[in-house]
mmCIF file of the N, C-alpha and C atoms, coordinates in Angstrom:
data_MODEL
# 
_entry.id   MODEL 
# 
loop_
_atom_site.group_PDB 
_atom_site.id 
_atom_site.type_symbol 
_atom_site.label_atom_id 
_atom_site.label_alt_id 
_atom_site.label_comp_id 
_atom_site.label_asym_id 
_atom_site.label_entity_id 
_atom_site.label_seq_id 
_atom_site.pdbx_PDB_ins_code 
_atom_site.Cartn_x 
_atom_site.Cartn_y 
_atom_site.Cartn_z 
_atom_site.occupancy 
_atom_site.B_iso_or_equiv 
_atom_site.pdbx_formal_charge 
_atom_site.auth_seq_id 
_atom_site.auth_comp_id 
_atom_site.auth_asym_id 
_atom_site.auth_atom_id 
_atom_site.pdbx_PDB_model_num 
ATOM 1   N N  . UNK A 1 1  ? -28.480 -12.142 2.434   1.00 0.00 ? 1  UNK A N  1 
ATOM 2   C CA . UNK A 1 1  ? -27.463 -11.778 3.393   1.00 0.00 ? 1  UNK A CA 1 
ATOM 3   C C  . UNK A 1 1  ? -27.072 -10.307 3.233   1.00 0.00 ? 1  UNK A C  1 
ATOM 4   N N  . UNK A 1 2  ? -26.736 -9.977  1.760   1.00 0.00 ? 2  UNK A N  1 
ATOM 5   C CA . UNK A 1 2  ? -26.502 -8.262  1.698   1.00 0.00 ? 2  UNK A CA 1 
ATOM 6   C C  . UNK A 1 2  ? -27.634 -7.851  1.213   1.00 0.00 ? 2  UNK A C  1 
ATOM 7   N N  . UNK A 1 3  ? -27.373 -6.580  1.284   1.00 0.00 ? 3  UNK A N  1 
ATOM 8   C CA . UNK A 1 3  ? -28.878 -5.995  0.858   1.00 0.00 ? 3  UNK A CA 1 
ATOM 9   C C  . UNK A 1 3  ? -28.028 -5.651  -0.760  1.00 0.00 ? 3  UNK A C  1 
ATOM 10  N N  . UNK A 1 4  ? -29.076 -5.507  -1.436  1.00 0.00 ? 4  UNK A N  1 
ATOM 11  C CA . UNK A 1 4  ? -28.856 -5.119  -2.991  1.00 0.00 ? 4  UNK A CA 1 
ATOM 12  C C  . UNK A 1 4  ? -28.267 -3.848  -2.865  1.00 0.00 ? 4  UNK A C  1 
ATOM 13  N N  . UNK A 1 5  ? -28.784 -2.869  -2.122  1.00 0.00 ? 5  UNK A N  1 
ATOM 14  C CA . UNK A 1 5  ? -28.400 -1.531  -2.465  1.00 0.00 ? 5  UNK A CA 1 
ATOM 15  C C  . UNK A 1 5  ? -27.266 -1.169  -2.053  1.00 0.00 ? 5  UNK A C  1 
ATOM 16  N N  . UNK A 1 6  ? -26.197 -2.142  -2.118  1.00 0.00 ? 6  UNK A N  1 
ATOM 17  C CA . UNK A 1 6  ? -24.921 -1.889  -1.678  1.00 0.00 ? 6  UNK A CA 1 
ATOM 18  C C  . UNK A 1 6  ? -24.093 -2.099  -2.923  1.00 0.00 ? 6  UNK A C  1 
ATOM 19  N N  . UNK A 1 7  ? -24.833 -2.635  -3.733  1.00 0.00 ? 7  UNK A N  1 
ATOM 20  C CA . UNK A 1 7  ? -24.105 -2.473  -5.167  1.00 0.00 ? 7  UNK A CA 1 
ATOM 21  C C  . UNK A 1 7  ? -24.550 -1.473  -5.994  1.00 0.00 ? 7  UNK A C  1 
ATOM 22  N N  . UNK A 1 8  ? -25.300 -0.983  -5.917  1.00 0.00 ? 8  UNK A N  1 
ATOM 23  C CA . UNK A 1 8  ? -25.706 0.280   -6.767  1.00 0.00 ? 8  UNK A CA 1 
ATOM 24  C C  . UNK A 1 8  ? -25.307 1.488   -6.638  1.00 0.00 ? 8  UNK A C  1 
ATOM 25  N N  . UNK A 1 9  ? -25.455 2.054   -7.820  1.00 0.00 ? 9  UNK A N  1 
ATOM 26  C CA . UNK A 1 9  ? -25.216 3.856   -7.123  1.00 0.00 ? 9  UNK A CA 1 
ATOM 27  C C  . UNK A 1 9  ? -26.697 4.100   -6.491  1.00 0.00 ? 9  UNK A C  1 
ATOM 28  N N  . UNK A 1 10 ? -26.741 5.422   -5.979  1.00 0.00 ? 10 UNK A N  1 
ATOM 29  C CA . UNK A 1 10 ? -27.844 6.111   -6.048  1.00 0.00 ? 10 UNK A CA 1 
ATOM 30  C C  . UNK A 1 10 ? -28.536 6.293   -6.559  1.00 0.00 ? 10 UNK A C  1 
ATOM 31  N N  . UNK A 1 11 ? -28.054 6.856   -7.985  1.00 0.00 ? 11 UNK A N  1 
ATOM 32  C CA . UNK A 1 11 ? -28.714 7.721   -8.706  1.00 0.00 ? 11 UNK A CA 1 
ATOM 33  C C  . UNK A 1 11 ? -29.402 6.739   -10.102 1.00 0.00 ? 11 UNK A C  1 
ATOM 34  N N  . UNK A 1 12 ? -28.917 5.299   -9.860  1.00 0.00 ? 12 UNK A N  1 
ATOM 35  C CA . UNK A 1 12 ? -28.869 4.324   -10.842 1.00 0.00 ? 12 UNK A CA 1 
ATOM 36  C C  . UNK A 1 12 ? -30.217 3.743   -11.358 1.00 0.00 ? 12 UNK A C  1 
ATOM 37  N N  . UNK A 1 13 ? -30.284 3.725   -12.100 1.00 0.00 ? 13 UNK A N  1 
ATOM 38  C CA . UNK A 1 13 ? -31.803 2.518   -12.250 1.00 0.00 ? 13 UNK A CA 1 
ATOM 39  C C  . UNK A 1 13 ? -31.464 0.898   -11.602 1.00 0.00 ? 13 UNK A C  1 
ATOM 40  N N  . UNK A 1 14 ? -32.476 0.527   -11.485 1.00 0.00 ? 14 UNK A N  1 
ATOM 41  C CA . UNK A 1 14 ? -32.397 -0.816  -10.827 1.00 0.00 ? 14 UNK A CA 1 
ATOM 42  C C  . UNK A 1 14 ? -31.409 -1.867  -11.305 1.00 0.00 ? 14 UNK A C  1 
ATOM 43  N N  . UNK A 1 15 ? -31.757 -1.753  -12.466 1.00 0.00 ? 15 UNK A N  1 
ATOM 44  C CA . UNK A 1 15 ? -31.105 -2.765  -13.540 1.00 0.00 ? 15 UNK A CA 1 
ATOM 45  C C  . UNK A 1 15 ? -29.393 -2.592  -13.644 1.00 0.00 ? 15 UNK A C  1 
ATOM 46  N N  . UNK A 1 16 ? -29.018 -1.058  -13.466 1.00 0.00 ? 16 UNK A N  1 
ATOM 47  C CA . UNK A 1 16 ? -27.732 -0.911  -13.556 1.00 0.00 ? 16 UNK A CA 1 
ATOM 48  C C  . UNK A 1 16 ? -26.886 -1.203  -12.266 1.00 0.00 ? 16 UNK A C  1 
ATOM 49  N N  . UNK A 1 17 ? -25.647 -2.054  -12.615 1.00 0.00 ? 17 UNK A N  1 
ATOM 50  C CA . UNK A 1 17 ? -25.083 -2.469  -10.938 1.00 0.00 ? 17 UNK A CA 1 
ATOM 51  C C  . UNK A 1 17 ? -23.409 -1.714  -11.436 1.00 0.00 ? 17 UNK A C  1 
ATOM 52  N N  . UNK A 1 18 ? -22.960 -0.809  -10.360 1.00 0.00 ? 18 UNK A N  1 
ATOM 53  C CA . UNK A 1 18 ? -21.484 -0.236  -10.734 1.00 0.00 ? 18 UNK A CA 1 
ATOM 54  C C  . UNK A 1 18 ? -20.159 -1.560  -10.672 1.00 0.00 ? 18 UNK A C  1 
ATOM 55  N N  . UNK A 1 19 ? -19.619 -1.656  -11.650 1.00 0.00 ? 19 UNK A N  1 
ATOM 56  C CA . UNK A 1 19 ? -18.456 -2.282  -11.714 1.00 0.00 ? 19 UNK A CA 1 
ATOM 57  C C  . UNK A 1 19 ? -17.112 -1.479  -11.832 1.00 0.00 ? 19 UNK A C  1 
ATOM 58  N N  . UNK A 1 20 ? -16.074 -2.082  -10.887 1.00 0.00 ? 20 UNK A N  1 
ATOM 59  C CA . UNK A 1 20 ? -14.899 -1.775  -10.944 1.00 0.00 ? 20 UNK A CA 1 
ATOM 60  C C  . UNK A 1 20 ? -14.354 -1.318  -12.623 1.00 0.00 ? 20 UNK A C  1 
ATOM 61  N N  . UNK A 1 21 ? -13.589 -0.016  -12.356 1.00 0.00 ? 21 UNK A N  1 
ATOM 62  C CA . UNK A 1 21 ? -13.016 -0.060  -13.698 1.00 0.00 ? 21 UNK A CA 1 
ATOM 63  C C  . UNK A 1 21 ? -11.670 -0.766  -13.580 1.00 0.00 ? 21 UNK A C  1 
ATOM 64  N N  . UNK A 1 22 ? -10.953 -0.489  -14.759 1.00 0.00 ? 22 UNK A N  1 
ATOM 65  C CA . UNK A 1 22 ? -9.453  -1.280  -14.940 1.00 0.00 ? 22 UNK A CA 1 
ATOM 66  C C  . UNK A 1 22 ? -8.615  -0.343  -13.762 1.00 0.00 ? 22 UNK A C  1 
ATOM 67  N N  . UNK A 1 23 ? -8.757  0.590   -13.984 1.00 0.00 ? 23 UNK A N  1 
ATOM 68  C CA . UNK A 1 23 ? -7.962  1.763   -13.511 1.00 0.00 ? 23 UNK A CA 1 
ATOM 69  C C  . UNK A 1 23 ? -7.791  1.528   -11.781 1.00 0.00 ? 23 UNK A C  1 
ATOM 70  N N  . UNK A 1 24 ? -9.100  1.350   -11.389 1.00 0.00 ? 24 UNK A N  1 
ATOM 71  C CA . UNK A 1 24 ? -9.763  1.372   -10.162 1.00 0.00 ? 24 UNK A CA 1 
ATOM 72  C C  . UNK A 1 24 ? -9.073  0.022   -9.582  1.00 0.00 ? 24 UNK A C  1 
ATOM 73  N N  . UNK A 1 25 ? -9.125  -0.875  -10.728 1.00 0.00 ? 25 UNK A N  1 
ATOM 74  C CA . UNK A 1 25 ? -8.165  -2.316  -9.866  1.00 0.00 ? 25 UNK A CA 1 
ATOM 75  C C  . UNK A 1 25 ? -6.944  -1.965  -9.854  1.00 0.00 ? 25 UNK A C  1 
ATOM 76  N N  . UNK A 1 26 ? -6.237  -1.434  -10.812 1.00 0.00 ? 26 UNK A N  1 
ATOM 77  C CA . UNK A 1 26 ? -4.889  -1.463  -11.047 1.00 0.00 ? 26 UNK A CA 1 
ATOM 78  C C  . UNK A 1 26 ? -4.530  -0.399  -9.889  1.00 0.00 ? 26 UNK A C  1 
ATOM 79  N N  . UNK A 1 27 ? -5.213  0.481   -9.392  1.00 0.00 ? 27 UNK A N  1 
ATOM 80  C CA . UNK A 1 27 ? -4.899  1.258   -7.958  1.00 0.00 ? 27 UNK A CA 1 
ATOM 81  C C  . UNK A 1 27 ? -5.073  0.267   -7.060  1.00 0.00 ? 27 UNK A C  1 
ATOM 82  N N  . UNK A 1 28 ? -5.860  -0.451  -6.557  1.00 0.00 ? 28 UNK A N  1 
ATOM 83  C CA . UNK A 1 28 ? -5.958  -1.361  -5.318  1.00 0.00 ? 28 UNK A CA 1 
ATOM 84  C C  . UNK A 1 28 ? -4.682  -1.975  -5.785  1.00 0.00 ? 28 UNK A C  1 
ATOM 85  N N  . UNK A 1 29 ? -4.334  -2.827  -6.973  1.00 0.00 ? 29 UNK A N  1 
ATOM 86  C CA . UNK A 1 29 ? -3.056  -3.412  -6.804  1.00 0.00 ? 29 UNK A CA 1 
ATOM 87  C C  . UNK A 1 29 ? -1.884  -3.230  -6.550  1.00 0.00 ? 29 UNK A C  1 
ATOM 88  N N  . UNK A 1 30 ? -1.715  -1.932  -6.463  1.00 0.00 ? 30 UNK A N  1 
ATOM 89  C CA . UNK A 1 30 ? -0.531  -0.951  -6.530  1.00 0.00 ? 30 UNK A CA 1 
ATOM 90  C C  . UNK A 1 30 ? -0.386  -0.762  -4.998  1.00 0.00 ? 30 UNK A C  1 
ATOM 91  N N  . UNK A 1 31 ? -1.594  -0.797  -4.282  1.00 0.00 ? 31 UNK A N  1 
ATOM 92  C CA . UNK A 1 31 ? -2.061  0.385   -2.701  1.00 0.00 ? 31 UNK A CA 1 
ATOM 93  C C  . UNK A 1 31 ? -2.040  -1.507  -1.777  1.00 0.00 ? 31 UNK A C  1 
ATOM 94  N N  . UNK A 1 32 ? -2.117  -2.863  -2.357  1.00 0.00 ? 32 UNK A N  1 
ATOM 95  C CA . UNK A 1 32 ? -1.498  -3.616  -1.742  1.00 0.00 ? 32 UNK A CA 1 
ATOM 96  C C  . UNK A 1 32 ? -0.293  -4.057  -1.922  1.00 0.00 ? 32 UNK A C  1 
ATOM 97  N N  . UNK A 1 33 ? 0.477   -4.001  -3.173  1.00 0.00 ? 33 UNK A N  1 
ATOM 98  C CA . UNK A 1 33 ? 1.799   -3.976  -3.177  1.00 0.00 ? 33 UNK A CA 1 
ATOM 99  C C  . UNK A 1 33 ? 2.363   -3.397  -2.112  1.00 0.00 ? 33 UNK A C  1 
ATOM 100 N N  . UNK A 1 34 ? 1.888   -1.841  -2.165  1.00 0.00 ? 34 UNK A N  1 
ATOM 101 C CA . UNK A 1 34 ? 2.802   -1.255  -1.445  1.00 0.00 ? 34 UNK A CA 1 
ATOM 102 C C  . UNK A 1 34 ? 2.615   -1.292  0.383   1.00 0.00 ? 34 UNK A C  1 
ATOM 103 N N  . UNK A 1 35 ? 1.472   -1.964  0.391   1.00 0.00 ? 35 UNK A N  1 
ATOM 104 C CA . UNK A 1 35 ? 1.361   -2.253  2.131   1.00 0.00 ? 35 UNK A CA 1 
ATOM 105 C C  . UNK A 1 35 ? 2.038   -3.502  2.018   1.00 0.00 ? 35 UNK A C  1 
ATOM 106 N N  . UNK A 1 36 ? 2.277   -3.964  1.226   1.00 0.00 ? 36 UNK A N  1 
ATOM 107 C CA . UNK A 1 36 ? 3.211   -5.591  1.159   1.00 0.00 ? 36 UNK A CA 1 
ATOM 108 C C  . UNK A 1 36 ? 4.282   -5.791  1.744   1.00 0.00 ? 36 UNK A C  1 
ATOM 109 N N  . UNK A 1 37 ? 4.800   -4.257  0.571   1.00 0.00 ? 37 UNK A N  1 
ATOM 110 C CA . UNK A 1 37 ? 6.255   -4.294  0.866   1.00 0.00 ? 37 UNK A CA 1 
ATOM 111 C C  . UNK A 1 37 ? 6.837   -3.481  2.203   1.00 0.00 ? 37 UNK A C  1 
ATOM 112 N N  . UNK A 1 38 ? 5.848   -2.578  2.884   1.00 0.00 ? 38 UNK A N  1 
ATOM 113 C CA . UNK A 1 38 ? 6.539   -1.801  3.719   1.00 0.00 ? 38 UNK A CA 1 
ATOM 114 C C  . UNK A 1 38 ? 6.055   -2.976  5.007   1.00 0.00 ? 38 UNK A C  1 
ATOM 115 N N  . UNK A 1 39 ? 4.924   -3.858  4.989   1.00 0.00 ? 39 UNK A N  1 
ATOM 116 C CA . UNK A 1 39 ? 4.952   -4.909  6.662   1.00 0.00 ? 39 UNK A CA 1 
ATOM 117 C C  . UNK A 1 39 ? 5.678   -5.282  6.099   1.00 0.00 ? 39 UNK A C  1 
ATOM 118 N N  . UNK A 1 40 ? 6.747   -5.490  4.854   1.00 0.00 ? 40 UNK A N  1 
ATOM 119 C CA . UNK A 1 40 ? 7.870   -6.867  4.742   1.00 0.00 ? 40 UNK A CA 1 
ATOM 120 C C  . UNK A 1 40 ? 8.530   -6.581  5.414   1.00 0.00 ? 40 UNK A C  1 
ATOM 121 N N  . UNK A 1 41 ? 9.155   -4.873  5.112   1.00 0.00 ? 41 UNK A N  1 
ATOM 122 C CA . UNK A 1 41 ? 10.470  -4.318  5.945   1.00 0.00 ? 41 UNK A CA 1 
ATOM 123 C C  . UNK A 1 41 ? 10.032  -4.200  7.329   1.00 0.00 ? 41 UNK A C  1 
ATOM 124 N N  . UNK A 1 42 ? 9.646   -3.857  7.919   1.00 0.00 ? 42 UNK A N  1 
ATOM 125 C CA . UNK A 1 42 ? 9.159   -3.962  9.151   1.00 0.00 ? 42 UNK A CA 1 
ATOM 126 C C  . UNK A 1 42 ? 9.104   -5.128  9.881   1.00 0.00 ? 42 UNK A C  1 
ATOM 127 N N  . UNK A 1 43 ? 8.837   -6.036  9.061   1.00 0.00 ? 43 UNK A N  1 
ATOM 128 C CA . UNK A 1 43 ? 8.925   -7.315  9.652   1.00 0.00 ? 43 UNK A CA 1 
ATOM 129 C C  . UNK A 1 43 ? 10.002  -7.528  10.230  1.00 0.00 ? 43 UNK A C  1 
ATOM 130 N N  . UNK A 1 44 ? 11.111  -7.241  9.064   1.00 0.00 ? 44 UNK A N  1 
ATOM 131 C CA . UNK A 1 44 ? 12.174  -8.062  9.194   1.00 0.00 ? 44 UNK A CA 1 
ATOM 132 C C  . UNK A 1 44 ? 13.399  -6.902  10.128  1.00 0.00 ? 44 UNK A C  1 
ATOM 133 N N  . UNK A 1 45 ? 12.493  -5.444  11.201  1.00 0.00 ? 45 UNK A N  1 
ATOM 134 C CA . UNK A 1 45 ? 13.603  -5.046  11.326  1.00 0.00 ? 45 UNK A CA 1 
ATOM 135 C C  . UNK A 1 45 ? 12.708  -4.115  11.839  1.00 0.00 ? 45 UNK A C  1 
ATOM 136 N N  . UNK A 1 46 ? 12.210  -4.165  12.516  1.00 0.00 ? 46 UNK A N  1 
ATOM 137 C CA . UNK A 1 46 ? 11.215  -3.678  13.883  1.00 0.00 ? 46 UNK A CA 1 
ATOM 138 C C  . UNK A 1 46 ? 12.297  -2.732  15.173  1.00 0.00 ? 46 UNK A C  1 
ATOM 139 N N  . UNK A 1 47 ? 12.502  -1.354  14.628  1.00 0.00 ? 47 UNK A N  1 
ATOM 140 C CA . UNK A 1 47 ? 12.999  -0.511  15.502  1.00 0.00 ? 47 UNK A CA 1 
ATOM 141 C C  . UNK A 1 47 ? 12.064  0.863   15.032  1.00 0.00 ? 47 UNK A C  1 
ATOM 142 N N  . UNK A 1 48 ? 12.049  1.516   16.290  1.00 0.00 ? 48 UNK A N  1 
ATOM 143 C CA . UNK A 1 48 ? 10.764  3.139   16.244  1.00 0.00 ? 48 UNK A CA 1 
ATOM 144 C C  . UNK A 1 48 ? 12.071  3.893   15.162  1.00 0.00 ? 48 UNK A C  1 
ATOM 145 N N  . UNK A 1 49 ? 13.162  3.924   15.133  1.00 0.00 ? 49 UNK A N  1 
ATOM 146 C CA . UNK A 1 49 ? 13.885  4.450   13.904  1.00 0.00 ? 49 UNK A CA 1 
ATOM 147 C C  . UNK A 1 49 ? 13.661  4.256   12.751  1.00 0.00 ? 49 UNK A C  1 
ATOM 148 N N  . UNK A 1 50 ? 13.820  3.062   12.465  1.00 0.00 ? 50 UNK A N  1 
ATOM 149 C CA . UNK A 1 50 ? 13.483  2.953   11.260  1.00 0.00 ? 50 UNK A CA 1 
ATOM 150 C C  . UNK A 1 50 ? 11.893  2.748   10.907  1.00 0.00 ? 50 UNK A C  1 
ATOM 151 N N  . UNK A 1 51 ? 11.369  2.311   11.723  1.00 0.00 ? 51 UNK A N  1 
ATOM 152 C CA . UNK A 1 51 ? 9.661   2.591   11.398  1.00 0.00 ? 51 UNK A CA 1 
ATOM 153 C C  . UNK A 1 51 ? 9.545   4.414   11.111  1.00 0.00 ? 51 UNK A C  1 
ATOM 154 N N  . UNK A 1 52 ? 10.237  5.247   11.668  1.00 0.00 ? 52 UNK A N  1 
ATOM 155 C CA . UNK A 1 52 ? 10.170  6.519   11.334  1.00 0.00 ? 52 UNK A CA 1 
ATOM 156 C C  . UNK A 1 52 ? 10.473  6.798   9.753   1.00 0.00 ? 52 UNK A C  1 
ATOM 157 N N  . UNK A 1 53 ? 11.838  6.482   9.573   1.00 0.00 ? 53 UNK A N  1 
ATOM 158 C CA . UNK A 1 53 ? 12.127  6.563   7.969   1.00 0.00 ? 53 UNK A CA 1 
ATOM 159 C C  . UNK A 1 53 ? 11.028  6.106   7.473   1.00 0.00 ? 53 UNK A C  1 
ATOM 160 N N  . UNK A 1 54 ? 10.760  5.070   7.467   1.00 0.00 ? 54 UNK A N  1 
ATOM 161 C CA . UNK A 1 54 ? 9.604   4.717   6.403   1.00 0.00 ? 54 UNK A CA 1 
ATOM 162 C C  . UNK A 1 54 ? 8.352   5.396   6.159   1.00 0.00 ? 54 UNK A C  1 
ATOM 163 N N  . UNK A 1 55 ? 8.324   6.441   7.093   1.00 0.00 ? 55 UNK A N  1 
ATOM 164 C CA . UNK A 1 55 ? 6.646   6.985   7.419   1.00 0.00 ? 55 UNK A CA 1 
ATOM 165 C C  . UNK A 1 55 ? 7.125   8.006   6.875   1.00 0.00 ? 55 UNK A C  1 
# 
């Protein structure tokens, strides 16, 4: 279904496949927190004003 070479680098030998570092997750977790919390507020309070503050 995927092709292999979507896990590799470039420059990689075959055998080597790139894995996420710690660092690299702990940013995605941080970068969905924070889209979490700003559709929360929005959710709950949907005016072009305050969608401005937040931006």
């Amino acid at each position: 279904m995927y092709s292999e070479q979507l896990y590799t680098y470039k420059n990689s030998s075959d055998d080597e496949r790139r894995r996420a570092t710690w660092l690299e997750l702990f940013y995605d977790l941080v970068f969905v927190a924070a889209i979490a919390q700003l559709s929360g507020n929005l959710n709950t309070n949907v005016k072009c004003q305050r969608m401005q503050s937040m931006v």
